[in-house]
C-alpha positions in Angstrom: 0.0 0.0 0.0 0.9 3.6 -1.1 1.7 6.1 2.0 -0.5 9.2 2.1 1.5 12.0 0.9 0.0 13.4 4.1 -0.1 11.8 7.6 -1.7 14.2 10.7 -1.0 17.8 10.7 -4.4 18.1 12.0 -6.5 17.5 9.5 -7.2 17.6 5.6 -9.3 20.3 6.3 -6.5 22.6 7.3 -4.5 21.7 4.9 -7.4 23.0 2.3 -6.9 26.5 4.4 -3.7 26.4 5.8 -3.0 26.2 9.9 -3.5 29.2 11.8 -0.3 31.1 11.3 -0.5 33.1 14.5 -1.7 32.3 17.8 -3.9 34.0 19.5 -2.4 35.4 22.9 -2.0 32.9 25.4 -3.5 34.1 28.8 -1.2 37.1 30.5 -1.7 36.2 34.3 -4.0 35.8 36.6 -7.8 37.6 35.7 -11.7 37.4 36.2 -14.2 36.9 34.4 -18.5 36.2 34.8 -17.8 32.4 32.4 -14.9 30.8 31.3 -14.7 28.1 29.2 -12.8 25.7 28.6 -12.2 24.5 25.3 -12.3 26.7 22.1 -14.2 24.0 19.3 -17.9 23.7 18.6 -19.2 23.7 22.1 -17.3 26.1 23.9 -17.6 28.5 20.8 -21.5 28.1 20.2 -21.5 28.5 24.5 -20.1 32.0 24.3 -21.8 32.9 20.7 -25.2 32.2 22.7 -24.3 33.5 26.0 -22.8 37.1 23.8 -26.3 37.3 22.2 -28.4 36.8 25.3 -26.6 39.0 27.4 -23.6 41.4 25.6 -22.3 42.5 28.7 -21.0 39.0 30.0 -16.9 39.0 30.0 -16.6 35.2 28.5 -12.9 34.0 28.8 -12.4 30.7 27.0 -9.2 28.8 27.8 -7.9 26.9 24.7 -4.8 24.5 25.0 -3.2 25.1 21.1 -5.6 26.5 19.5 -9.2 27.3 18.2 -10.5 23.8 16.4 -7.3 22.1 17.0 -9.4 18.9 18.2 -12.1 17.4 16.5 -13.9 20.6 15.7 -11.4 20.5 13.0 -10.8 16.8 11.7 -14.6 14.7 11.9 -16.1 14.0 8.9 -18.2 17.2 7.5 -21.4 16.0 8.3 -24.0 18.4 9.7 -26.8 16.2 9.9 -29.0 16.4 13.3 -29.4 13.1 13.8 -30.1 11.3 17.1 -27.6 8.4 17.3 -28.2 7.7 20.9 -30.0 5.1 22.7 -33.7 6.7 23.0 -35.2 4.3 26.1 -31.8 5.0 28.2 -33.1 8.7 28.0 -36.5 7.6 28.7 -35.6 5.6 31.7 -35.3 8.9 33.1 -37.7 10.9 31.6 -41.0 10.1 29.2 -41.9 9.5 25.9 -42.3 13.3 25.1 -39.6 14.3 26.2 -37.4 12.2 24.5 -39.3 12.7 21.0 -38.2 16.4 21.8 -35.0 16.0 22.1 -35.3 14.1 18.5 -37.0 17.5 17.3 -34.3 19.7 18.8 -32.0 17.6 17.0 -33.7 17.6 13.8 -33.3 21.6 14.3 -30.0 21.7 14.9 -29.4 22.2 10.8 -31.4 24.6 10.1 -29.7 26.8 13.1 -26.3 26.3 12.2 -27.0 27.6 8.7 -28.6 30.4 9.7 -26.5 31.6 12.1 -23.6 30.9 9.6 -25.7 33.3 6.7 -25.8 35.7 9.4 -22.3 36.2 10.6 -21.1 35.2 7.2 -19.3 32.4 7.7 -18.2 30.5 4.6 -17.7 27.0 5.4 -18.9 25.0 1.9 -22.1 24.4 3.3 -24.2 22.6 1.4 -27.7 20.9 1.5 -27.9 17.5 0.4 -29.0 14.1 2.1 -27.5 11.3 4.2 -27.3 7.7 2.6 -26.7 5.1 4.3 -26.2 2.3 2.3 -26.5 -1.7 3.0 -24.4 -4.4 0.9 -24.9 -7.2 2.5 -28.8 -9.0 3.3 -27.5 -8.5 7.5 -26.7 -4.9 6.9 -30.2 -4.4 4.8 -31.9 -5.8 7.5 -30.3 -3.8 9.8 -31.2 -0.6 7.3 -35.0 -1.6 7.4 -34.7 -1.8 11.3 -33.1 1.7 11.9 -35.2 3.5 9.2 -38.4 2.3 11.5 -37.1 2.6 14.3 -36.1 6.3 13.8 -39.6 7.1 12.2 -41.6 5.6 15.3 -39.3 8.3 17.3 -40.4 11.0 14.6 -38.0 11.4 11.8 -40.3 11.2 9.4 -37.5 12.8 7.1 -36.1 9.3 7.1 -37.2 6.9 4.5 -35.8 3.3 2.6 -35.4 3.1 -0.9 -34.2 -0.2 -3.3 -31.2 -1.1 -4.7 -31.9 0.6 -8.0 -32.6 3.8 -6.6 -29.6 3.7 -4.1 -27.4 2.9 -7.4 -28.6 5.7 -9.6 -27.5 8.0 -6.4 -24.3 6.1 -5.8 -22.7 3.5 -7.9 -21.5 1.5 -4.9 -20.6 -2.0 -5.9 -23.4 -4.9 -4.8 -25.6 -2.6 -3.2 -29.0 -3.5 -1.9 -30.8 -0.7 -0.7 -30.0 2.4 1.9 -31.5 4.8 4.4 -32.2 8.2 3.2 -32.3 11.2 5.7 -33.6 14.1 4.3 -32.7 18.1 5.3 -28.8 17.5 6.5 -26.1 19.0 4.8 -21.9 18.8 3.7 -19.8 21.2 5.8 -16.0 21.9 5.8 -15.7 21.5 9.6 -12.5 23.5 10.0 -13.7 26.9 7.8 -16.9 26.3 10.4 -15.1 26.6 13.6 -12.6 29.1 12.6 -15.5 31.1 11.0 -17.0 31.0 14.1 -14.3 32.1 16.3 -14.1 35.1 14.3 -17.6 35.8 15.2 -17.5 35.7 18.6 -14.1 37.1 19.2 -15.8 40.4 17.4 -18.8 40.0 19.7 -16.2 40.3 22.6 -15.5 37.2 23.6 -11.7 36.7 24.6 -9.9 33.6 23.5 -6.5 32.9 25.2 -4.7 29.8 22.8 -1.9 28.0 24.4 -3.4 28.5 27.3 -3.5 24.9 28.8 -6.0 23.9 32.0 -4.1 22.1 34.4 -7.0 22.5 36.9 -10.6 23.6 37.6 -12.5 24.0 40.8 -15.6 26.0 41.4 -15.4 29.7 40.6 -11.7 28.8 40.0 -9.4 27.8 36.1 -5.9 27.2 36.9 -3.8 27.1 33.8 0.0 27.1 33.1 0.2 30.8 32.6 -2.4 32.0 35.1 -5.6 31.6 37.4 -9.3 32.2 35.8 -12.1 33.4 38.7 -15.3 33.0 37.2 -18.6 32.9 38.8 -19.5 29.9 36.5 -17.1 27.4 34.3 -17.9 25.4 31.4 -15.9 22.6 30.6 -16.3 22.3 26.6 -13.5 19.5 26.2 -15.8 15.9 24.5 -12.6 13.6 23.7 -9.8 15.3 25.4 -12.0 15.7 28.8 -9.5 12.1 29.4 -6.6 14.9 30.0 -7.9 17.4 32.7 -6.9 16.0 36.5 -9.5 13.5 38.0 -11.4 12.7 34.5 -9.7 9.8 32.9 -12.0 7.6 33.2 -15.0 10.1 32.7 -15.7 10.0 28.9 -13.8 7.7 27.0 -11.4 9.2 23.9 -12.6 7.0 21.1 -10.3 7.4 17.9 -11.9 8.2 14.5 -9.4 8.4 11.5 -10.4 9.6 7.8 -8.4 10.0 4.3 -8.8 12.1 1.6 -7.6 11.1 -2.1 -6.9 13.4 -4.4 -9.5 15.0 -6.6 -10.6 12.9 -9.3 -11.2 13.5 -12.6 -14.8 13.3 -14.4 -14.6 10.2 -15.9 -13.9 8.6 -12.6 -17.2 10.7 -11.4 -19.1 9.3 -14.1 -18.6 5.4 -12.7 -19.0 6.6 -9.5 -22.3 9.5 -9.7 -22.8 10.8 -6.7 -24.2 13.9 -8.2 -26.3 15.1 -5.3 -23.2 15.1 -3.4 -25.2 13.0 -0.3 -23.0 12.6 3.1 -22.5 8.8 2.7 -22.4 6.2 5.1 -22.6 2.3 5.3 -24.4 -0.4 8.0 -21.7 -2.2 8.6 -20.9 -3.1 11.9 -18.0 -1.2 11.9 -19.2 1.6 9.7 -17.7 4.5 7.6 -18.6 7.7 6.9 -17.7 9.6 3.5 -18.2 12.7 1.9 -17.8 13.9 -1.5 -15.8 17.3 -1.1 -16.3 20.7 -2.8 -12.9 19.6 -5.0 -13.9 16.5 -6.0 -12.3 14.3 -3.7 -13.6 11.9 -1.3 -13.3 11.6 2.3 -13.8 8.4 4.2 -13.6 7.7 7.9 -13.9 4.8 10.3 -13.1 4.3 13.8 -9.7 2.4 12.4 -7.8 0.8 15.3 -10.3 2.2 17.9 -8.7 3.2 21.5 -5.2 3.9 22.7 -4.3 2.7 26.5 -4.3 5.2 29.2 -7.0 7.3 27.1 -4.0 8.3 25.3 -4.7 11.3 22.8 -2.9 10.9 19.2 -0.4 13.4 18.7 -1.4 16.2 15.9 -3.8 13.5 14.3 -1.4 11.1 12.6 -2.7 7.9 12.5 -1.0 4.4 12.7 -0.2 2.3 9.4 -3.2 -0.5 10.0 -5.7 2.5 10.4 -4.8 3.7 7.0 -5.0 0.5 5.4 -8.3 -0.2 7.3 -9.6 3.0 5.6 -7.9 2.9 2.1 -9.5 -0.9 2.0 -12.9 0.7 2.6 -12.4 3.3 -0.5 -11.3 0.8 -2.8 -14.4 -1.7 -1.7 -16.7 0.9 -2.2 -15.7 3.1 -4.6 -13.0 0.5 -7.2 -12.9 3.6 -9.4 -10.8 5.0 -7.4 -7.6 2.3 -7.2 -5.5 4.3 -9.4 -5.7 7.4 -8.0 -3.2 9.0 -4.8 -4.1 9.0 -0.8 -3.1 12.6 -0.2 -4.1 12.8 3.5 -4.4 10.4 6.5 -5.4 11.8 9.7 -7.0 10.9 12.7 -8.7 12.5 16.6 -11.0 11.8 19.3 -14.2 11.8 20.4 -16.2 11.4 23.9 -18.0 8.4 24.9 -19.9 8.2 28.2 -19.9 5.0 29.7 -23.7 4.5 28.5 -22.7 5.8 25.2 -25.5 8.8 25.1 -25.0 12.5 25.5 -25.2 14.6 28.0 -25.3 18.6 29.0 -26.0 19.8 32.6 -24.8 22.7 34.7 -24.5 21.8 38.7 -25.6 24.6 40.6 -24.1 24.2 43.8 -20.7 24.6 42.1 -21.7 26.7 38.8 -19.5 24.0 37.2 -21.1 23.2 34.0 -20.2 20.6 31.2 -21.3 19.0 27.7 -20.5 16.1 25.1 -19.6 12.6 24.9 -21.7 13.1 21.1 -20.3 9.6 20.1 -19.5 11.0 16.8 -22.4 13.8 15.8 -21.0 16.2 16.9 -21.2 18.8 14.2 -25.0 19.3 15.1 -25.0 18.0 19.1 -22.6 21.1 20.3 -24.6 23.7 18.8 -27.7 22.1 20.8 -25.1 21.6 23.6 -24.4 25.4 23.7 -27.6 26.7 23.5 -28.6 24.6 26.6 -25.8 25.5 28.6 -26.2 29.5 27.7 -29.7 28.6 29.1 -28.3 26.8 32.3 -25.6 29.4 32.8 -28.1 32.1 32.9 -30.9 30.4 35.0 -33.3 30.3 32.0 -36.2 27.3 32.5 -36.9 26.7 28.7 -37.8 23.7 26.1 -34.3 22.9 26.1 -33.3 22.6 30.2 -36.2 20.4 30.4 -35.0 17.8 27.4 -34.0 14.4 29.3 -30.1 14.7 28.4 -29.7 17.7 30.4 -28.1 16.9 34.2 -28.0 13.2 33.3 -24.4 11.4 34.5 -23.5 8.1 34.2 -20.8 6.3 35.7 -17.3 6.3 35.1 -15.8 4.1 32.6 -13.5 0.8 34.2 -9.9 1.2 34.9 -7.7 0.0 33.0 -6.5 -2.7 31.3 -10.1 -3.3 31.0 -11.4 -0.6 28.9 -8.9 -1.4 26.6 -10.2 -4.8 26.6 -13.6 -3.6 26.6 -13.0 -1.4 23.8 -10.7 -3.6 21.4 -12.8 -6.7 22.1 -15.9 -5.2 20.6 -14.6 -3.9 17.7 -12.7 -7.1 17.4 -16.1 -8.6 17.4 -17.5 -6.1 14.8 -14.9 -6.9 12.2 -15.6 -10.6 12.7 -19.1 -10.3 12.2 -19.1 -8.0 9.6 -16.6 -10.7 8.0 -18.8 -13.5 8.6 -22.0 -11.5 7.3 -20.4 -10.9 3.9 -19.2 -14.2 3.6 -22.6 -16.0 4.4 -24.4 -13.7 3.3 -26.5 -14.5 5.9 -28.4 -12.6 9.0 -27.2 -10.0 11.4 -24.3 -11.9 13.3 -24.7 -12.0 16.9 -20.9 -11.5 17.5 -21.8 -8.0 17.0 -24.0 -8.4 19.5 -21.7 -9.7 21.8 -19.5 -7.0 21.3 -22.2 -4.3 22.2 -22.7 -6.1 25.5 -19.1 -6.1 25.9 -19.1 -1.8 26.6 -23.0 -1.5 27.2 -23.3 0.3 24.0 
């Protein structure tokens, strides 16, 4: 196999726009503020954008260790899709049948927000409304395509629908295809012009952004950081997969790794064997699934979780993946897409993302310590923080609205299992996943239990 011409530095996505070649001003010393934030991606930014609109006197601080989208604000896969890819009965354990259908709304809602409030700051971030297809190849992954599409419209998402295998192939000309899952109103995003765009914004709304500014601790009313301490009467902790690196978290939210490549772009007549015309974000229902994206260029983008987990909750360094993650992922293009053999990898890269211990996300603000927190999105990230910082703007100002009362908000779950055995945990299932997903293409049978298994194996 052919190397990348490209391995880390981030992302693909910065390398469309180049890194930032300044840093903004690490913190100066010690200062006050009414919020600080921890974390300058999606959640911390869309937290102060919210917060700056609601009330324009607030002094927001955010604390960012390198800089503004450096995590995976920067590197996931472009899709801005408002879906709800949580388990809906562990929410309604705790809540009711309402409530969790409007969480599924607020969801849903999430795309139509994020475009708007990108038209009205003018953010440019290739934003483009399509659909999601997921597609099924095997008879256990249709089944499992049928299962989802109902089980998402009993919950609402009537946007979702099934179509055949002749319809899936005049979208997509994706080799022995049977049939996908359509989801209607999403849309393409370059992630990185998003969250850069959107720092912009709420720098110029007054929001102060200190980059190399690394937490080292946090206590109520109280940041302390390598170059000074933050007072603030309330602190939100806006960190999803590198939450495993502040003091006393480890084991809160799990770093999960995700890894993409891009090839290079490719010329028509490879587009013509392929289609793809309505440019749909493009997924599979595999066990262990991928997600693509057809970029503004012409290239594609495809990402899987690859070899899933470091030990320790160890955090990749600037996004360069490991050689069997790249094959993993370059396998995947070629299976899917054969046109596209001849043509150059020019970028492997790779980050985290938050998993709670039950798998399902949560936001909440404690107010005996003003402490507030939100993530562990599993992977949807793209749509989840802009809910996530509506709800804490609400929280932090002691708003009781729609979204304080949807069932994610306040909700904790316990602590994942020290180690070595959330490594095992971890590796084991997706072990399992790559057997089953093996044994389903090679019967051609039903669903394979293994997977199963391998679900039980994390309580996912």
């Amino acid at each position: 196999m052919t190397q990348p011409a490209r391995i880390g530095d981030v992302s693909f996505w910065y390398a469309d726009i180049g890194l930032p070649q300044t840093r903004r001003a690490p913190l100066p010393g010690d200062t006050t503020a009414d919020v600080c934030i921890i974390g300058a991606g999606y959640t911390g930014l869309w937290s102060a954008y919210y917060l700056k609109k609601a009330d324009p006197s607030l002094r927001i601080v955010i604390c960012e260790k390198t800089f503004a989208g450096f995590g995976a604000s920067g590197r996931n896969g472009g899709w801005l899709t408002g879906g709800f890819a949580w388990n809906h009965d562990r929410y309604l354990a705790t809540s009711d049948e309402a409530a969790v259908r409007a969480m599924v709304q607020a969801m849903n809602g999430t795309v139509d927000e994020i475009i708007r409030v990108a038209d009205a700051e003018g953010i440019k971030a290739d934003i483009l409304r399509t659909d999601e297809l997921m597609v099924a190849t095997t008879p256990a992954q249709l089944a499992r395509c049928e299962a989802e599409t109902a089980h998402r419209r009993h919950w609402g998402e009537h946007r979702v629908h099934m179509i055949g295998a002749g319809q899936t192939a005049s979208r997509v000309n994706i080799p022995g295809v049977l049939g996908a899952m359509v989801v209607e109103g999403v849309a393409r995003i370059q992630p990185a012009k998003l969250v850069r765009g959107l720092a912009q914004v709420v720098e110029a709304m007054g929001v102060t952004i200190h980059e190399e500014t690394e937490v080292t601790a946090l206590a109520p009313g109280r940041v302390t950081t390598a170059r000074g301490t933050v007072t603030a009467n309330t602190i939100l902790r806006c960190t999803e997969g590198f939450t495993a690196t502040l003091p006393g978290l480890k084991r809160e939210w799990l770093p999960l790794n995700s890894a993409q490549i891009a090839t290079e772009p490719l010329p028509p007549e490879v587009w013509a064997q392929i289609g793809w015309q309505g440019h749909e974000i493009l997924g599979d229902f595999a066990n262990a699934y991928c997600y693509c994206q057809r970029t503004r260029e012409g290239r594609i983008t495809v990402g899987a979780r690859g070899v899933p987990y470091r030990f320790g909750s160890a955090i990749d360094t600037s996004g360069i993946p490991d050689p069997e993650t790249i094959r993993r992922l370059t396998n995947i293009l070629h299976t899917h897409f054969p046109a596209t053999k001849p043509y150059r990898i020019d970028h492997a890269w790779c980050g985290v993302i938050g998993v709670p211990r039950d798998w399902c996300a949560t936001a909440g603000l404690d107010p005996a310590t003003r402490i507030g927190w939100a993530g562990g999105y599993v992977g949807v990230g793209v749509s989840t923080s802009n809910l996530s910082g509506r709800t804490l703007a609400d929280l932090t100002l002691g708003r009781q609205t729609d979204l304080t009362r949807l069932p994610w908000v306040n909700r904790r779950v316990r602590k994942w299992e020290p180690e070595p055995l959330r490594w095992l945990g971890v590796h084991g299932m997706y072990g399992l996943y790559g057997m089953a997903d093996r044994r389903e293409t090679a019967r051609l049978g039903p669903p394979s239990r293994l997977a199963k298994f391998g679900n039980w194996l994390t309580g996912r």
